[in-house]
C-alpha positions in Angstrom: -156.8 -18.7 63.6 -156.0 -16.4 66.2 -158.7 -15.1 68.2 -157.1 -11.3 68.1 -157.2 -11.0 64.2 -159.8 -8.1 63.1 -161.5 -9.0 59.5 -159.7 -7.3 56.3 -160.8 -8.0 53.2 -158.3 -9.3 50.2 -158.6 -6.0 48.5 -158.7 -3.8 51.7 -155.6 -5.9 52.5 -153.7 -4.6 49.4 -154.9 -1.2 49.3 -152.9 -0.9 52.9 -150.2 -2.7 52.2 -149.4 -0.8 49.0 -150.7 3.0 50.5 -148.1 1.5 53.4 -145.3 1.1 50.8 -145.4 3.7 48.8 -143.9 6.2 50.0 -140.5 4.4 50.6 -140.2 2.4 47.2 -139.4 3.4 43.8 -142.5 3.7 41.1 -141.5 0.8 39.3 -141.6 -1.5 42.8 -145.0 -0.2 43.7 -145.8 -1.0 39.8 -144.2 -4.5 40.6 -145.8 -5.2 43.5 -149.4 -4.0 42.2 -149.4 -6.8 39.4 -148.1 -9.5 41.3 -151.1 -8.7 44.2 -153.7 -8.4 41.5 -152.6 -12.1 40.6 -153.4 -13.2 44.5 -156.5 -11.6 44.6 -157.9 -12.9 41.5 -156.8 -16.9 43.3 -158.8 -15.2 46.5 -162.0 -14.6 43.8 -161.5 -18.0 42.7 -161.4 -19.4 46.1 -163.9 -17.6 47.5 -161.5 -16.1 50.1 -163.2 -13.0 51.7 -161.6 -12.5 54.9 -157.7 -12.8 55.2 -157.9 -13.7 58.8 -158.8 -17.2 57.5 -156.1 -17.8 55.7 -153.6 -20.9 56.3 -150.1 -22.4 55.1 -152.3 -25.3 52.9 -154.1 -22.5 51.4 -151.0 -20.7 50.4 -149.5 -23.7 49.1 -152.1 -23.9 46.7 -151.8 -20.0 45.6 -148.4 -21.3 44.7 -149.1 -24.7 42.8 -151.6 -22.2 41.0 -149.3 -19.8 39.7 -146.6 -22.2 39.0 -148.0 -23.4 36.1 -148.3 -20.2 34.4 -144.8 -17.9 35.2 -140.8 -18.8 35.1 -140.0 -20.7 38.2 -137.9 -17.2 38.8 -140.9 -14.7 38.5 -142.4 -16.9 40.8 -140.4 -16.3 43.7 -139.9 -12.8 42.9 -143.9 -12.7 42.9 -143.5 -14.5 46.4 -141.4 -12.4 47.7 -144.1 -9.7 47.3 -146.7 -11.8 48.7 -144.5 -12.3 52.1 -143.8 -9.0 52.6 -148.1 -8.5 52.6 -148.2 -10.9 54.6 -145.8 -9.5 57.1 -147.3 -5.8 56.8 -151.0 -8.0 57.5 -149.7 -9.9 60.5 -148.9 -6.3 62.0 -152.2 -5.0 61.7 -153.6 -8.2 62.8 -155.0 -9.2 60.0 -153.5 -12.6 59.5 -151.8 -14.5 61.7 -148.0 -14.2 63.0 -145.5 -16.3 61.2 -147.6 -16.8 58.2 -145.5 -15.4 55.8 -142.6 -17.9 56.5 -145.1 -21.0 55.2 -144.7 -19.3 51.9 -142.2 -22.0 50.0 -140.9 -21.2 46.6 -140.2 -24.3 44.2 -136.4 -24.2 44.0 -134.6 -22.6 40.9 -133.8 -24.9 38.1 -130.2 -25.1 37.4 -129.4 -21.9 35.2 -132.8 -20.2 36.0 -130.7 -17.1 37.2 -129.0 -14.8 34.7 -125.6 -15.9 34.3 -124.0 -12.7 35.0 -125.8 -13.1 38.9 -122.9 -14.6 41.2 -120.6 -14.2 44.2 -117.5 -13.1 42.7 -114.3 -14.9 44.7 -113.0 -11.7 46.5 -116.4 -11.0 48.0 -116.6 -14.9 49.0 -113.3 -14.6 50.5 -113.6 -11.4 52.6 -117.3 -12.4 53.8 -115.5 -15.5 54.7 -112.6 -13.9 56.6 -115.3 -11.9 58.4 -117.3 -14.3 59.7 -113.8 -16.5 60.9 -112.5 -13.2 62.8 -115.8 -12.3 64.1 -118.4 -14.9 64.2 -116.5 -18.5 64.0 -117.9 -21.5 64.2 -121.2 -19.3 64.0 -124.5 -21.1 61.8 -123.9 -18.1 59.4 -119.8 -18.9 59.0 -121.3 -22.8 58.7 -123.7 -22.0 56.0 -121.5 -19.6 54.1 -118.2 -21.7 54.3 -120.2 -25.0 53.7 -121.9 -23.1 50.2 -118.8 -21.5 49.1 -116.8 -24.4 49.7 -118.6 -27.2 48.2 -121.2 -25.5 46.0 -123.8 -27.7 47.2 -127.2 -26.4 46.5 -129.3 -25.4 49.5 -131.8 -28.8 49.3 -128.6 -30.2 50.1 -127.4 -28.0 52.4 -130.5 -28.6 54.5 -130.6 -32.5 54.5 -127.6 -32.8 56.3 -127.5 -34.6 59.6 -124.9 -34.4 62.5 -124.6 -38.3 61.3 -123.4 -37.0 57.9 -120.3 -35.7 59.4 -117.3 -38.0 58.6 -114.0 -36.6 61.0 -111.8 -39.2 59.9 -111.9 -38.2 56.0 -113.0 -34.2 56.9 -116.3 -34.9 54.8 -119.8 -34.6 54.4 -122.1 -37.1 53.1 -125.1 -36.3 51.3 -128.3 -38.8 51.1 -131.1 -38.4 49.5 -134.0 -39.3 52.2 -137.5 -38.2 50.0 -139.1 -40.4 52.8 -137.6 -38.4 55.7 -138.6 -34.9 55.0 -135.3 -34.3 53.1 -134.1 -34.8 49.5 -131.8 -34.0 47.3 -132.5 -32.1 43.3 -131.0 -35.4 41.7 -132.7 -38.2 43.6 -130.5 -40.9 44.4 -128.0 -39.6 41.4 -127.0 -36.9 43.7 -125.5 -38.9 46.9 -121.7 -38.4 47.2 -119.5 -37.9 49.5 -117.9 -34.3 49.7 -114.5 -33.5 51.0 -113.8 -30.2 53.2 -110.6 -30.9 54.1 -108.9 -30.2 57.9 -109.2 -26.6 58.5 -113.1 -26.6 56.9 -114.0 -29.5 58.8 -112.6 -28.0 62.2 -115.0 -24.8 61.5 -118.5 -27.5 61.5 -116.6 -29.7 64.5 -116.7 -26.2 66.5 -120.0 -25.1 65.4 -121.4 -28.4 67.3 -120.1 -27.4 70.2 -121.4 -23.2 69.7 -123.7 -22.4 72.6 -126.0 -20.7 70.4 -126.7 -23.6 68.2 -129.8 -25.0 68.5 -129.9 -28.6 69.3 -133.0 -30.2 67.7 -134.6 -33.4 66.5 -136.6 -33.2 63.5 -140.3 -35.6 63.3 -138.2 -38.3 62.0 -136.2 -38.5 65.0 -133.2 -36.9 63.0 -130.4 -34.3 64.2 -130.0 -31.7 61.5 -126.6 -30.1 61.1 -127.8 -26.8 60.4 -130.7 -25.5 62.9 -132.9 -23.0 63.2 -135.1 -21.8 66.2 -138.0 -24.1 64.9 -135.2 -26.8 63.7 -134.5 -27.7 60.2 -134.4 -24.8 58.3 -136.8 -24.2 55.1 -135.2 -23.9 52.1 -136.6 -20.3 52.0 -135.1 -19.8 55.8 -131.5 -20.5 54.2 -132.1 -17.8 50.5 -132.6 -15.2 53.1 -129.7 -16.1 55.5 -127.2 -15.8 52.4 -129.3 -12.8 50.9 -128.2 -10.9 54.1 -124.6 -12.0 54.4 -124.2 -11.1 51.0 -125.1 -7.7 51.2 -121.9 -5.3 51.0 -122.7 -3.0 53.6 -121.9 -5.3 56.3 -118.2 -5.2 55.0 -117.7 -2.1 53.2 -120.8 -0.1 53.3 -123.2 0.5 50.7 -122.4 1.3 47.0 -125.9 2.5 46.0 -125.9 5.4 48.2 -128.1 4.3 50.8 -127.2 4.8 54.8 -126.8 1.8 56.5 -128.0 3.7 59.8 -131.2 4.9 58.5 -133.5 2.0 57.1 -136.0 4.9 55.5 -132.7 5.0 52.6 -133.1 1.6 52.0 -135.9 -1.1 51.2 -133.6 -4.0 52.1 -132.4 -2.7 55.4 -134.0 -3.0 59.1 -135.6 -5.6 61.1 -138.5 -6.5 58.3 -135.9 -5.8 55.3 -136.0 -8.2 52.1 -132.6 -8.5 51.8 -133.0 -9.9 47.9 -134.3 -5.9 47.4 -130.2 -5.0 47.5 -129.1 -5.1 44.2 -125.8 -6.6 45.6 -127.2 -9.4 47.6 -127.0 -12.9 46.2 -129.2 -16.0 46.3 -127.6 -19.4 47.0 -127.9 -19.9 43.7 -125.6 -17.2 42.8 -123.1 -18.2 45.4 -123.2 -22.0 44.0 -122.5 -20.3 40.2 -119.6 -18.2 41.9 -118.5 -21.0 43.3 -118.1 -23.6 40.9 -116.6 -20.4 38.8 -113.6 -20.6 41.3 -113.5 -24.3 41.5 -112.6 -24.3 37.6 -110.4 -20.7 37.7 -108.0 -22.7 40.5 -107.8 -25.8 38.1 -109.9 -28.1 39.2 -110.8 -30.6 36.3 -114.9 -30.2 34.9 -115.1 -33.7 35.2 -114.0 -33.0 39.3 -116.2 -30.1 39.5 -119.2 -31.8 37.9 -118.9 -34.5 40.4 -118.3 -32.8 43.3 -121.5 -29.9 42.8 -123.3 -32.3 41.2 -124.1 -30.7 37.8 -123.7 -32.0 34.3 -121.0 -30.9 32.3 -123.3 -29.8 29.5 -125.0 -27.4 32.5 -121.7 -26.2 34.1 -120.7 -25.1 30.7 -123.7 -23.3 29.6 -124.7 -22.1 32.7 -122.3 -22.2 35.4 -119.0 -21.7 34.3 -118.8 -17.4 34.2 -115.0 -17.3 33.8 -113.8 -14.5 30.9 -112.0 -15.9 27.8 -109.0 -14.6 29.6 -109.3 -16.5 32.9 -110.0 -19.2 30.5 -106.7 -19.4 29.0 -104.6 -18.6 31.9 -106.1 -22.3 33.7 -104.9 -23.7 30.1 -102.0 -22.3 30.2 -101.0 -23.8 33.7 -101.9 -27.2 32.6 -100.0 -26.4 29.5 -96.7 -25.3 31.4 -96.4 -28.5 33.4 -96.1 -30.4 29.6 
């Protein structure tokens, strides 16, 4: 604990941060963001937590094992989402320490946990995509977009990888599950495969290794991850807000709900301490993978391919993945049917 912290209580704590809020969110966020406080100050009763100051990454783990089993896997992150942005608003006033909003980790989404009308649609993959090649190539953010889009990989894989999991000769990546290494992936050992970029893909991560502004870092188990943060290996909570913000439209083609991009008062999910899953726009990796595989099946690439490739079940990719109109459906048949 930081010597510079001044005591706040748990409920003087929220009273500022909501009084704080208020005035900039809609009623039905500050009526959000009252109930999901009210939860974490009953688990400070409970815990006999009177002075935030004390407060530490174990002890938030637990508020989260606590309210896990009682809510939705996605009411709990929305709930966390909340709770970070407190903790942002507490670090300010120096009531907790700095940075301890990031050791809030959300259990990732169950496949299908999302609505299935949330995804990236293909043109707003495609021109974030031709963005970030004309004006930020070979950047982490084209790496972790194209990488996403691309493969649909889920973001616990997306994490895992090593610069060792690059394979030049076939222009692939290889994903390994390493539970005992800090890493794993959703399936276990059911989910290694090998996953094929192709040339021009490949180039785009071969360049990124050589970016100045990567970070080069080895992880505790003396491990080079392919994707790096500041701090190294990103969280899986580091990489949902990465995609949140590339997501957003306004970075393209300004803001369709009337908000100003140069004035951050119009807009909860713009400025330097934005959530940028407030924009109703934004989507979650989750949404990108759902978008994804949606384009994988729309350019006639076989289910039994697809399910192999993102690693899904074909009974999941059907119910919960596969967002193509009946429409779209027919045409794919109909260009299978035409080469009979």
């Amino acid at each position: 604990m930081s010597e510079d912290l001044m005591d706040l209580s748990p409920e003087e704590g929220i009273e500022r941060f909501l009084r704080h809020r208020e005035p900039s969110v809609r009623e039905s966020t500050m009526r959000n963001a009252k109930t999901r406080l009210r939860f974490f100050n009953e688990w400070c009763e409970e815990r006999d937590i009177e002075n935030l100051n004390n407060l530490t990454g174990r002890d938030l783990a637990d508020f989260v094992a606590w309210r896990r089993g009682d809510i939705a896997a996605l009411t709990l992150q929305k709930q966390l989402s909340t709770i970070r942005e407190a903790l942002r608003y507490w670090a300010d006033i120096e009531g907790v320490d700095d940075g301890l909003a990031e050791k809030v980790h959300a259990p990732e989404l169950p496949d299908g946990a999302e609505s299935r009308e949330v995804h990236l649609s293909a043109d707003r993959a495609h021109q974030i995509l031709d963005f970030l090649h004309d004006y930020r190539y070979a950047s982490r953010d084209h790496v972790v977009f194209l990488i996403l889009w691309k493969t649909a990989m889920r973001r616990s894989a997306l994490r895992s990888l090593d610069v060792d999991d690059l394979r030049p000769d076939d222009y692939a990546l290889v994903l390994e599950h390493r539970i005992d290494e800090g890493t794993k992936l959703k399936n276990g050992e059911d989910g290694e495969r090998w996953v094929y970029l192709g040339p021009s893909d490949y180039q785009v991560v071969d360049d990124y290794l050589d970016n100045p502004d990567r970070y080069e870092r080895t992880d505790d188990y003396g491990r080079k991850p392919l994707i790096t943060s500041q701090h190294g290996r990103p969280a899986g909570d580091t990489i949902y807000k990465w995609v949140n913000k590339l997501t957003q439209p306004c970075v393209l083609n300004g803001c369709p709900h009337d908000a100003d991009p140069s004035d951050p008062s119009t807009c909860e999910a713009l400025g330097s301490r934005a959530a940028h899953s407030k924009c109703p726009s934004s989507r979650s990796p989750h949404g990108l993978r759902r978008g994804s595989i949606t384009y994988h099946l729309n350019s006639d690439v076989s289910p039994e391919i697809v399910s192999e490739r993102c690693d899904v079940s074909l009974e999941v990719l059907y119910e919960h993945y596969d967002v193509r109109t009946n429409q779209e459906k027919m045409a794919v048949r109909k260009k299978q049917l035409e080469r009979i």
